[in-house]
PAPA-132368 format. One line per 10 residues: number of its first residue (from 1); their letters; for each residue x, y, z of C-alpha. Coordinates in steps of 0.001 Angstrom, whole numbers. Layout:
! residues N
NUM	a	X/Y/Z ~ ...
! end
This chain:
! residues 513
1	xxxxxxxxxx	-53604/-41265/-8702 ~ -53713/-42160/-4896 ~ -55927/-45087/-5908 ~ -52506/-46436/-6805 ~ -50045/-46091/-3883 ~ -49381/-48952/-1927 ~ -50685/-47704/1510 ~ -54042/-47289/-409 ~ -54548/-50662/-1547 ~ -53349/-52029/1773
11	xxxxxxxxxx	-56093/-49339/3569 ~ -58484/-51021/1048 ~ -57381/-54590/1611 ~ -57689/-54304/5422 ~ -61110/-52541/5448 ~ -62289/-56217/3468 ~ -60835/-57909/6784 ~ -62426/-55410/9279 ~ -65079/-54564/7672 ~ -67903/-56712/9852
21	xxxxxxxxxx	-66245/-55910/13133 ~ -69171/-54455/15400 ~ -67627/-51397/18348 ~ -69327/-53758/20806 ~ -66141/-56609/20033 ~ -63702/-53834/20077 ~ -64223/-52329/23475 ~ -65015/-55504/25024 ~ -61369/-56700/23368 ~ -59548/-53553/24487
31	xxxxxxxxxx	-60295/-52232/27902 ~ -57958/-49342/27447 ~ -59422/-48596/24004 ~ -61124/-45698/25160 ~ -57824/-44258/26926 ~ -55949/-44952/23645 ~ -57832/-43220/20922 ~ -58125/-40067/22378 ~ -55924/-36887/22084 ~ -55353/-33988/23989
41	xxxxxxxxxx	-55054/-30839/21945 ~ -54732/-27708/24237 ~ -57880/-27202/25351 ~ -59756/-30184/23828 ~ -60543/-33324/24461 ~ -61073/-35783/21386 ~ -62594/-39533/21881 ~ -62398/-41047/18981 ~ -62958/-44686/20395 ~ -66265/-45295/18996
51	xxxxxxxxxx	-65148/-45080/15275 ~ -64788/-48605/13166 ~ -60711/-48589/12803 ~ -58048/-50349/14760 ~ -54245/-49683/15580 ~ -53748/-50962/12258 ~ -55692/-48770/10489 ~ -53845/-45606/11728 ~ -51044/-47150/11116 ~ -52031/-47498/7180
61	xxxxxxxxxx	-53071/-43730/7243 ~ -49768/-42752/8356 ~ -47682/-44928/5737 ~ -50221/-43011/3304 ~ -49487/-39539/4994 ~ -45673/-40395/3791 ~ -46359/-41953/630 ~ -48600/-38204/-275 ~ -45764/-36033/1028 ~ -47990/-34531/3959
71	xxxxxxxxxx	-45402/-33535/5845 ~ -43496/-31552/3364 ~ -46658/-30079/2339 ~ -48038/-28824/5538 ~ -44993/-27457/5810 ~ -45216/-25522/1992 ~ -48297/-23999/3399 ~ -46536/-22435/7120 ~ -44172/-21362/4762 ~ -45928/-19191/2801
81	xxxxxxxxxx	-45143/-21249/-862 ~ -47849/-20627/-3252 ~ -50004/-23967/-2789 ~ -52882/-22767/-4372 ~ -51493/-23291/-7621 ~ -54850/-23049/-10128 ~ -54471/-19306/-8650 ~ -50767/-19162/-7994 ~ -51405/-18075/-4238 ~ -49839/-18724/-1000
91	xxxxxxxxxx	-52220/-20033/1396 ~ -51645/-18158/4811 ~ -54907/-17808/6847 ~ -52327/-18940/9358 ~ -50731/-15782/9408 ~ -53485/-13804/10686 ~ -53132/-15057/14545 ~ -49562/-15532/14097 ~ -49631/-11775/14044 ~ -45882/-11361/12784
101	xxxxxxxxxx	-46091/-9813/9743 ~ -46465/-6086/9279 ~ -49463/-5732/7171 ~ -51372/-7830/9250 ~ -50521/-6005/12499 ~ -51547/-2919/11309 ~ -54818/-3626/10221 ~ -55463/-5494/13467 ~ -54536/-1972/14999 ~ -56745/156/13487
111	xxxxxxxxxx	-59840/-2613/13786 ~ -59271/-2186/17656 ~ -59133/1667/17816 ~ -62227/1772/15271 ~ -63561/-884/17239 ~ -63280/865/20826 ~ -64481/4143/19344 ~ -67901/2584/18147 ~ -68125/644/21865 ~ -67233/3594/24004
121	xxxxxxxxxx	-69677/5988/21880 ~ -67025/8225/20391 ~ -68241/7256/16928 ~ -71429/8580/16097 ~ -73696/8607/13271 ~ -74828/11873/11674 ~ -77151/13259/14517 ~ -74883/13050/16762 ~ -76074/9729/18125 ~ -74436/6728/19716
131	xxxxxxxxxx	-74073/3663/17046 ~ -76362/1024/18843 ~ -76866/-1352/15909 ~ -73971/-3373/13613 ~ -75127/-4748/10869 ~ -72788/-6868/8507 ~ -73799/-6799/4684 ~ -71422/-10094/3138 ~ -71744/-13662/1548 ~ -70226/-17011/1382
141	xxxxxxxxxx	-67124/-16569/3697 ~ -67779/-13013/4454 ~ -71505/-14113/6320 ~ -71170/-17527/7143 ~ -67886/-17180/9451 ~ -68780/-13458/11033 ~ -72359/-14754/11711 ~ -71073/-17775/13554 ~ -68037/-16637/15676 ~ -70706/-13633/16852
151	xxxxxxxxxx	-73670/-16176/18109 ~ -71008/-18549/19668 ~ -69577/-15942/21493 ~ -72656/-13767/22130 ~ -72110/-14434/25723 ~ -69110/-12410/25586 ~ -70860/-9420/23490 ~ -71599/-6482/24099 ~ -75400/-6133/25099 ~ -76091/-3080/24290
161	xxxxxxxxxx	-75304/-3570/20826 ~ -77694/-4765/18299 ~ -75593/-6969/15923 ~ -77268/-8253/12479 ~ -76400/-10078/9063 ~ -77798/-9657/5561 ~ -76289/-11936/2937 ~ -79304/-12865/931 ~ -80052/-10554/-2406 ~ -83683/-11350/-1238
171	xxxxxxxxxx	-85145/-7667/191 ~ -86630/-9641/2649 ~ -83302/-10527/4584 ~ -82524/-6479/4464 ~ -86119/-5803/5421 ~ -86061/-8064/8436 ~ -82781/-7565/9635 ~ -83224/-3526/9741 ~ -87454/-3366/10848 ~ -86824/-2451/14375
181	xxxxxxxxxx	-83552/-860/13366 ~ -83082/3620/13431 ~ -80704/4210/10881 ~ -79256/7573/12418 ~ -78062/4180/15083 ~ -77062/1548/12623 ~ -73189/1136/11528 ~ -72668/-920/8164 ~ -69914/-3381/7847 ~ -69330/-3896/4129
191	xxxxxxxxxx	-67701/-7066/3268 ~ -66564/-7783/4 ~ -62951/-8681/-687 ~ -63567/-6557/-4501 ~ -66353/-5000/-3723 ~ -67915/-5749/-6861 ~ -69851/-9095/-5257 ~ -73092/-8578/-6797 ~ -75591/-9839/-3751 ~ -73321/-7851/-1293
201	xxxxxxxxxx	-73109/-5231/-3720 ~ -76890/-4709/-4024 ~ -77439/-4880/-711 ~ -74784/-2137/510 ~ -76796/-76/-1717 ~ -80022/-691/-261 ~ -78118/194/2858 ~ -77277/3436/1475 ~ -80715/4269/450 ~ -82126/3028/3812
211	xxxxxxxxxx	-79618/5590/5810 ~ -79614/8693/3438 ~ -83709/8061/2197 ~ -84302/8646/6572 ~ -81177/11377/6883 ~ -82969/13851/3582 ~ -86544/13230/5960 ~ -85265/14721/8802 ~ -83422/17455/6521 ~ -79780/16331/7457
221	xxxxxxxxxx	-76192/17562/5436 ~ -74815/16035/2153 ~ -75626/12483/1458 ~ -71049/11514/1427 ~ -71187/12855/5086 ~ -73974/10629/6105 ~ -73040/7697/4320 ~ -68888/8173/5458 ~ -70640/7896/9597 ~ -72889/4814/8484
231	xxxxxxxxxx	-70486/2636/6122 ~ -67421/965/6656 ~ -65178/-1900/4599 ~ -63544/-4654/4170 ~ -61906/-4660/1014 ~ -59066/-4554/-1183 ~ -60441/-2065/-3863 ~ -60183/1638/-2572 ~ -61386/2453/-5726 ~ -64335/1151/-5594
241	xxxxxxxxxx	-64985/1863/-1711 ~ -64110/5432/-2129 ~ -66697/5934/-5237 ~ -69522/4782/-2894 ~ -68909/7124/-531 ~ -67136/5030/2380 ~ -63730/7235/3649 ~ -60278/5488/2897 ~ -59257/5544/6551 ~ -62101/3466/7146
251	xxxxxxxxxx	-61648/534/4714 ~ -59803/-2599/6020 ~ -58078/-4319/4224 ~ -57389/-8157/3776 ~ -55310/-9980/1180 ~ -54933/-12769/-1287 ~ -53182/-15133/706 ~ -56284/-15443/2457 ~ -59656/-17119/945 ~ -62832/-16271/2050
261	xxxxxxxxxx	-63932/-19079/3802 ~ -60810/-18873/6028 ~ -61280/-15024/6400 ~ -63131/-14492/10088 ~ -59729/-14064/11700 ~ -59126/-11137/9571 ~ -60316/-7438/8893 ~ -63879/-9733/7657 ~ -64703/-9893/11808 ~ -64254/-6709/12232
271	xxxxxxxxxx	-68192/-7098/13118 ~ -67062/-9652/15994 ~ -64693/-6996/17285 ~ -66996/-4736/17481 ~ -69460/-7176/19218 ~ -67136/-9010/21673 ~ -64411/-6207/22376 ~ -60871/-6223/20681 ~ -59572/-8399/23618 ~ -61959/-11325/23594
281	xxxxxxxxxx	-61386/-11628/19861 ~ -57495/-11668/19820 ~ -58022/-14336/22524 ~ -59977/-15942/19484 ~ -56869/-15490/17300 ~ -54621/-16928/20317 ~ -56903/-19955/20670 ~ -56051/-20727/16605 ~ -52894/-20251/16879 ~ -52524/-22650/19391
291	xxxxxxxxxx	-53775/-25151/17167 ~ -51952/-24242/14548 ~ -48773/-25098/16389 ~ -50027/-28650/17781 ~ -50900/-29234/13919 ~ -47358/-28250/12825 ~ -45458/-29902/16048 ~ -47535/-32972/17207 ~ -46592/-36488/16046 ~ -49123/-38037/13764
301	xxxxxxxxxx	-50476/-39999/16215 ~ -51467/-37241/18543 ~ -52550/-34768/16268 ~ -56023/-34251/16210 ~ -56595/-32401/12531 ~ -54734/-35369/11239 ~ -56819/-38089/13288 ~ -60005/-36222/12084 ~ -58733/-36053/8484 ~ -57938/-39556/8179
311	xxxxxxxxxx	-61355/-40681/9936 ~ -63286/-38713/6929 ~ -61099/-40116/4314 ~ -61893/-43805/6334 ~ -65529/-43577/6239 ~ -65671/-41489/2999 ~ -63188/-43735/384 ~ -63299/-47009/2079 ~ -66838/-47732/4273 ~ -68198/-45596/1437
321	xxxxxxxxxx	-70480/-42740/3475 ~ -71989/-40210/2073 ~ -72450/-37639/4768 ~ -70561/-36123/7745 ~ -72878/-34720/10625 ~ -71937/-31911/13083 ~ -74079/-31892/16162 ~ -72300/-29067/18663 ~ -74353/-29577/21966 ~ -74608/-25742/22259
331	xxxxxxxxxx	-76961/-23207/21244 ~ -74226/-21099/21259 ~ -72982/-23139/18581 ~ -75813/-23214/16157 ~ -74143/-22008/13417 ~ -71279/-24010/13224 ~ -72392/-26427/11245 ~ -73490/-24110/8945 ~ -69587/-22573/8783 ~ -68312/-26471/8169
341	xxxxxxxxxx	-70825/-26799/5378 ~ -68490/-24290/3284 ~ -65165/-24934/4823 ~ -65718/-28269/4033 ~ -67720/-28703/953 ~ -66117/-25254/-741 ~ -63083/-26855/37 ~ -62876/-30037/-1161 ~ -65979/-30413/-3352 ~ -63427/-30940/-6289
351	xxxxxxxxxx	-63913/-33704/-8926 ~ -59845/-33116/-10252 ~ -56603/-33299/-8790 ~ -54121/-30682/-8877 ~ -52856/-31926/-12208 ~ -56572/-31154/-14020 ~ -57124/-34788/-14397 ~ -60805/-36249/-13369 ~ -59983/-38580/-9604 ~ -61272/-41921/-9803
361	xxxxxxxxxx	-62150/-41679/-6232 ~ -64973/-39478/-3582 ~ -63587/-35908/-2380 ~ -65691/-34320/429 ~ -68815/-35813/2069 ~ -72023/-33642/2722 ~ -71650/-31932/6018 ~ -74913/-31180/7908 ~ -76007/-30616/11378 ~ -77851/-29377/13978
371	xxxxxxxxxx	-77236/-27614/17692 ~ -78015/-29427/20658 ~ -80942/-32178/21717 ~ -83109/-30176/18811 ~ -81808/-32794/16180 ~ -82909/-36244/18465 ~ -86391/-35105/17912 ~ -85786/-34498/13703 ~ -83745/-36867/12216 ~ -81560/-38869/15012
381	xxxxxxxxxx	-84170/-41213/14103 ~ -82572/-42257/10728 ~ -79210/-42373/12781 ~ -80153/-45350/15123 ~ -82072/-46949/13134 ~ -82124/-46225/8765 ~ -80715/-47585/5817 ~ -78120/-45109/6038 ~ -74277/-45157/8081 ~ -73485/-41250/9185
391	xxxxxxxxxx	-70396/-40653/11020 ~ -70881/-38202/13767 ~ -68774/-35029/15416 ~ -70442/-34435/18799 ~ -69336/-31337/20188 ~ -70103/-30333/24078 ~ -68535/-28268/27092 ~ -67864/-29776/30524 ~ -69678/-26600/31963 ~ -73126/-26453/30809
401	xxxxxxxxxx	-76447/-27956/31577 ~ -76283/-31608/32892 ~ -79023/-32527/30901 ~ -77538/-31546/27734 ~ -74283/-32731/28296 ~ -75775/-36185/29503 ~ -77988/-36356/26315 ~ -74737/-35702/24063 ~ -72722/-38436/25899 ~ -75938/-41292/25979
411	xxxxxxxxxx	-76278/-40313/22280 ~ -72676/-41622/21599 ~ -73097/-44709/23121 ~ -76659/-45674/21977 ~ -74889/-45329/18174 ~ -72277/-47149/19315 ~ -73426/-50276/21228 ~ -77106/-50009/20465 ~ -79701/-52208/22515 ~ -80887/-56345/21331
421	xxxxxxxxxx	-84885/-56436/20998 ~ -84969/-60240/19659 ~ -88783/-60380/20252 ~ -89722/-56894/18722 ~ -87702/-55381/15102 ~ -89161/-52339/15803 ~ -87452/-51488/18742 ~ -83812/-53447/18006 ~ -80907/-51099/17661 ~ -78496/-52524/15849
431	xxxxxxxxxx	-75471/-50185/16742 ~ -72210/-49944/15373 ~ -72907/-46138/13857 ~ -69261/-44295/14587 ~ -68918/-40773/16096 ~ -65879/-38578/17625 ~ -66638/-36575/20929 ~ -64735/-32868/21287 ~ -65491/-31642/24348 ~ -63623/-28621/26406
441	xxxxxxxxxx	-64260/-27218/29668 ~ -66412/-24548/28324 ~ -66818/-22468/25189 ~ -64827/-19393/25494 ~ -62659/-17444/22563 ~ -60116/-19370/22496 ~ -61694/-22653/22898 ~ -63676/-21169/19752 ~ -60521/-20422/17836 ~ -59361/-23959/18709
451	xxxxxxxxxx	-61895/-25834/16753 ~ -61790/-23585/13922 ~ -58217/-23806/13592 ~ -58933/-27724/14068 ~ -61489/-28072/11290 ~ -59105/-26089/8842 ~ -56589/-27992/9282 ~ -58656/-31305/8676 ~ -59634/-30140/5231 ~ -56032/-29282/4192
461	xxxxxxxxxx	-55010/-32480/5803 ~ -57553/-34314/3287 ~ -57147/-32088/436 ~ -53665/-33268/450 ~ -54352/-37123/918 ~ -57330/-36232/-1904 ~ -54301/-34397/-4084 ~ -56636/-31754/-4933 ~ -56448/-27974/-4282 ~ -58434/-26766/-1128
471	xxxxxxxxxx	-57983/-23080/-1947 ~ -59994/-22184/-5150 ~ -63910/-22420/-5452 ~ -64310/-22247/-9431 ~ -67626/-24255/-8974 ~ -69070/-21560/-7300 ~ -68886/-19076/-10575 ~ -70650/-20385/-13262 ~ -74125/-20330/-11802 ~ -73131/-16252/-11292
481	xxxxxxxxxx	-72310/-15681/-14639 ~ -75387/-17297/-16137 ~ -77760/-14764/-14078 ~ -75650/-11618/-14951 ~ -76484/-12801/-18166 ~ -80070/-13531/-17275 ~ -80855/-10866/-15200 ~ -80917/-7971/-18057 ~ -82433/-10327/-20533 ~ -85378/-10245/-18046
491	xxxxxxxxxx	-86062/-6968/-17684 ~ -85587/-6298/-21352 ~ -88423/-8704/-21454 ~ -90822/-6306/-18796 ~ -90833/-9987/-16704 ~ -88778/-8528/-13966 ~ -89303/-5029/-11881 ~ -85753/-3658/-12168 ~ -85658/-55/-10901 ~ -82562/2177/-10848
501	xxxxxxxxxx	-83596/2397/-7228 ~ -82610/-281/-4847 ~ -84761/1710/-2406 ~ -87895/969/-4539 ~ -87504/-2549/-3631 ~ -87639/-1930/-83 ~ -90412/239/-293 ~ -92752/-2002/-2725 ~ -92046/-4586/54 ~ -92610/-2937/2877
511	xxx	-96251/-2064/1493 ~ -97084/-5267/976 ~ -95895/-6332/4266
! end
């Protein structure tokens, strides 16, 4: 167990000594301190001055780095060795912007000239008409990440194009997302690694009733013709894509080295493509890669995964947090935290080590958060001023409005510093809450791929000071079993309306509506 190693105890030992040092003593100690911990990683800027640690505490994380083997172990991954070992997997979302191996190229090829057909209006659907809607039918990995790489770079989207996401097995999602919609317009992107995931599953076929329900009113050809121009995939099981009537040549594929919740930068945002044009998303895949070589080259002490890894493990093993917040000062940015929540918690939610034995010690934190000044009117309340200590990620662009930027920078210091009321409780701020600052000159692709590239390799840096594997999700099964198990029992029962016809579903709602 890590509990054991020597760098651990001695991380534990020193937070006893530190542990009522206040951010106001260490700045006014150190007037460098806010030159000194910060990093430059390609595009970004990190300040992470106003967290509780010292010299000497980094110094402790990287004598723990050595004692855990992270070195040779970042390295396992790059190199393709199977790390997931519960699965027997290599690990390689890495690969995907690295753009060197053959497989990978290829698909990337045939997601731009699919993508420039639908943008230019050479693919139509089956009038004849120009595909003016995209909506992506996914869950888990195959929403979250699409859904958040399109909003933050919506700026850089096409505007003509309507582009949607359905990921809940609620009709309502489908209902909402496709009221205003024509299907003879709309283009489905199905994403489902085996196509056999049962919410993504049951909505595809919804889809399909949707599209060919409309195409048999209006007296259009055979139902595989309609749904070939309406449907495409991302998959691995041409079986199973072919039987529900989606063309071969349009399924893209994506592989086992890479997990869903790492899968955006593959055939999975082929929606993004679409959406933000085949050279605004490889920039995307440039700006990751880019990371990915300052996490593989940069010395410990300069490399910002590994600074934001050990903070976590800091707060979350040894000040004993509970939480992690992510406040991006963007609107463009509004689903990012969102896209942490499972990188993060999917991650390294894991109660054994890579050995199967129960850890003695906390894995990942609950990550929340909120876009922009929204959350100081919600809960930044509790942050100044509650019971409990949440460490903070600010995120905010040089080029943006000066009030939001000067809200996300006054934030960080109130935390910090906070403000002495001796003659009224009420309004005393007692300071000392940490937080980490990323800023960049503006949000573009790349600066996009950047942090994602930044926050994946955080997780894999903790997963390997945690010893557990980052690349399965087991705990995410269970719960699906028991209602495939549940759901026939039900309708055995009469308790649940279960018709053969997903359409039905979508019609009794619509009436009611």
């Amino acid at each position: 167990m890590i509990t054991n190693l020597s760098s651990w105890k001695a991380l534990q030992a020193y937070y006893e000594e530190i542990k009522q040092l206040h951010l106001k003593k260490l700045f006014a100690d150190d007037s460098d301190r806010g030159k000194k911990f910060s990093v430059d990683a390609n595009d970004l800027y990190i300040d992470y001055s106003k967290n509780r640690i010292t010299d000497q505490t980094l110094k402790l994380f990287w004598d723990l780095l050595v004692e855990v083997g992270f070195e040779e172990r970042r390295l396992a991954m790059f190199n393709g060795e199977h790390i997931n070992t519960t699965e027997d997997k290599a690990v390689l979302h890495v690969a995907l912007r690295e753009r060197k191996r053959t497989e990978v190229l290829e698909v990337l090829e045939r997601m731009t000239v699919f993508s420039d057909k639908v943008r230019s209006g050479e693919w139509t659907g089956y009038t004849g008409k120009r595909i003016k809607n995209i909506v992506n039918l996914g869950i888990g990995g195959s929403d979250l990440g699409p859904r958040m790489v399109y909003h933050a770079l919506r700026n850089y989207s096409e505007r003509d194009l309507i582009v949607r996401f359905v990921s809940n097995v609620d009709p309502a999602d489908f209902y909402e997302a496709t009221l205003d919609l024509d299907p003879s317009e709309t283009l489905f992107t199905v994403a489902s690694k085996t196509f056999t995931t049962a919410e993504t599953m049951a909505n595809a076929k919804l889809a399909r009733e949707w599209v060919t329900g409309h195409a048999k009113s209006d007296a259009f050809g055979r139902v595989g013709d309609i749904v070939a121009r309406h449907f495409v995939a991302m998959s691995t099981n041409e079986q199973g894509v072919t039987e529900f009537g989606i063309d071969r040549t349009n399924m893209f594929p994506f592989w086992d080295f890479v997990g869903g919740r790492y899968s955006v930068m593959s055939a999975i945002g082929l929606s993004d493509m679409i959406a933000i044009g085949p050279n605004n998303f490889y920039e995307l895949l440039d700006g990751a890669q880019a990371m990915d070589k300052h996490f593989l080259e940069a010395p410990l002490p300069q490399n910002a995964p590994v600074i934001l890894a050990v903070l976590g493990v800091w707060y979350n093993n040894f000040v004993n947090v509970e939480t992690q917040a992510i406040l991006p000062y963007s609107q463009y940015l509004q689903h990012f935290p969102d896209y942490l929540q499972q990188l993060e918690m999917e991650s390294n939610g894991k109660g054994v080590n890579k050995l199967g034995e129960r850890v003695d010690y906390k894995t990942a934190p609950v990550v929340w958060g909120e876009a922009g000044t929204n959350g100081q009117h919600s809960f930044y309340q509790l942050l100044h001023q509650g019971t409990h200590l949440v460490p903070i990620d600010f995120i905010g662009f040089l080029q943006t409005n000066d009030m939001l930027y000067a809200n996300m920078v006054a934030q960080g210091e109130a935390l910090a510093f906070g403000a002495e009321n001796k003659d009224e409780s009420h309004r005393n701020f007692d300071g000392n809450h940490p937080s980490t600052t990323i800023v960049a000159k503006e949000l573009t692709p790349s600066v996009l791929g950047q942090l994602i590239a930044l926050y994946e390799h955080k997780v894999f840096t903790q997963g390997v000071i945690w010893d557990i594997n980052s690349f399965d999700q087991f705990g995410v099964e269970l719960g699906k079993k028991l209602a495939n198990n549940i759901l026939p029992e039900l309708a055995s029962q009469g308790e649940l309306k279960h018709d053969s016809s997903t359409n039905a579903l979508i019609t009794e709602y619509r009436a009611k509506t």
